[in-house]
C-alpha positions, 0 to 999 in steps of 0.5 A: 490506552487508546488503540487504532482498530480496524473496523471495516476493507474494501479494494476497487480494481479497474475493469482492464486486465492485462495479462503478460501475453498481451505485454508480450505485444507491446514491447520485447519481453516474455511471459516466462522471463516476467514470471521468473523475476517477478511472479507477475502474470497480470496487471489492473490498467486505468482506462477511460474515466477511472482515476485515482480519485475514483478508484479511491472513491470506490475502495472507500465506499466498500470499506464504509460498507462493510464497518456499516459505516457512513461518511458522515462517522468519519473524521479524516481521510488520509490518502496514499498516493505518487499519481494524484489526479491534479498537482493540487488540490490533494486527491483526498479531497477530492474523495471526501467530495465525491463520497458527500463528506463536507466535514472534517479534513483531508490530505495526501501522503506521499511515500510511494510504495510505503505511503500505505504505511506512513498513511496508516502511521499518521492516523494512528497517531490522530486517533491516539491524539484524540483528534480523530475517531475514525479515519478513512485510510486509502492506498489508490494508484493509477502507475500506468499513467507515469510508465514509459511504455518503451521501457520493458524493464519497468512496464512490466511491473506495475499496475493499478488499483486502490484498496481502504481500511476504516481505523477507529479508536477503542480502547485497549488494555496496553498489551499486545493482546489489544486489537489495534495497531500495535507499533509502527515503524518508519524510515527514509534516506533520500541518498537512494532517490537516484534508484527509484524516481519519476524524472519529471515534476512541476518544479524541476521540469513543468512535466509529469514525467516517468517511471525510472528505476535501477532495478538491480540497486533496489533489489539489493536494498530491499531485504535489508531495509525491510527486515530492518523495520520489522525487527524494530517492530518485534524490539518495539512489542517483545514479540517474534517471527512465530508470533505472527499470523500473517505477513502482508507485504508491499507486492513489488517482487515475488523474490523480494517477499519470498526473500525476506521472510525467509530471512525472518523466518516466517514460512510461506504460509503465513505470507499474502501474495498478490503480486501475480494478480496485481503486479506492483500497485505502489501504495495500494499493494498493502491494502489490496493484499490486506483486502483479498487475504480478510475476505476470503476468512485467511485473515480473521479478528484477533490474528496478528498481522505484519504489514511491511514496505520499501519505496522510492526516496528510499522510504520504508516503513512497519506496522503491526496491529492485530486484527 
């Protein structure tokens, strides 16, 4: 059977670092206080001439890079994104223009903090259709663009960033031994929208509008909903908690990643955190993590890798592949 193997990474971080000291400045928090709910001690800013769009650009050329691949092998860009550059067209595009690409086709996913993982669902589901080869998958974000600054409950939590990963269809043998995505799991309910929302849009309100979240109501929905699409995914493989290698979660809340895998039995160390490098990067956390973890050799061909995530709607989503 055909597998969705990845064959290259690359991450893109703006140049800005703001630590919690410097947030402390801004608006009446501290960095102890932040630390402890959070483990968040800095945060990536988009400055002057850095958007989504180049930073996409950026994590994507490094992933090419490193597949030794160039634009001209792909046939799909999938990017995952809640801040796009402009209401239309589709920033994915606009990658594909920016990286010389005139062929094929591009488009955006939008799932907020999982769009990484419906991204990476939708490619496997072209390239085990047979209408793709490779694909380009992107999570890029520029969050600090739609917070508002006054509110210390939020602010706090996110920054910015992209990261990419190459997909391209090899041949398996249809057992979880196969590099490649294995299974993938999605899920939204779009009662939760009220908890976790941007209260602005073209349609509602001719805005662009901010950050708004229950904080409390999130968190209290999170373990459930993620130990949900990940014991779907051990269902879906006949595999467990001790089969894997590395757990790679959205990085939102370090009590939130240190909850559920203690929930699935999965020991710390076999959890990749970046979350107090990053902060909360929505649907470029994933691929950020994924990238820092593979670079420095934690991650290496043949691991079995769990990705996991819960964002706004509420969506969540699972995917397991081997690397």
């Amino acid at each position: 059977m055909i597998r969705s193997v990845v064959r290259g990474f690359g991450a893109s971080l703006p140049k800005r670092v703001m630590t919690n000291s410097e947030m402390e400045k801004k608006v009446d928090t501290s960095d102890e206080w932040i630390v402890q709910r959070t483990g968040i001690r800095q945060r990536y800013l988009a400055g002057e001439g850095e958007t989504t769009a180049s930073l996409g650009e950026a994590a994507a050329r490094a992933a090419l890079e490193r597949a030794k691949l160039t634009p001209a092998d792909i046939d799909l860009i999938i990017l995952a994104t809640s801040t796009p550059d402009n209401t239309f067209p589709a920033t994915a595009v606009n990658i594909q223009n920016r990286l010389g690409m005139h062929h094929g086709a591009a488009f955006d996913v939008q799932a907020v903090c999982s769009g990484f993982i419906f991204a990476v669902t939708t490619a496997d589901a072209y390239i085990r259709g047979g209408i793709a080869k490779r694909v380009l998958v992107i999570g890029a974000e520029t969050f600090s663009r739609i917070l508002d600054w006054n509110d210390r409950t939020t602010c706090v939590l996110f920054g910015d960033g992209a990261g990419a990963i190459v997909l391209e269809a090899q041949e398996g043998e249809g057992t979880t031994a196969d590099r490649g995505v294995l299974t993938t799991q999605l899920r939204s309910d779009g009662a939760h929208k009220e908890k976790l929302y941007v209260d602005g849009g073209p349609s509602s309100t001719g805005t662009v509008g901010h950050l708004r979240m229950e904080g409390r109501e999130v968190f209290k929905h999170a373990v459930g909903m993620i130990t949900d699409v990940i014991e779907a995914a051990f269902e879906a493989t006949g595999t467990t908690a001790d089969d894997i290698d590395w757990l790679v979660p959205h990085q939102a809340n370090r009590r939130i990643i240190d909850g559920s895998a203690k929930k699935l039995g999965i020991p710390p160390e076999k959890v990749v955190v970046t979350v107090d490098i990053h902060g909360n990067t929505s649907a470029a956390s994933i691929p950020l993590a994924l990238n820092a973890a593979a670079s420095d050799g934690r991650i290496k061909q043949g691991d079995l890798v769990l990705l996991e995530a819960m964002g706004g709607g509420f969506t969540w989503g699972s995917v397991l592949l081997r690397w």
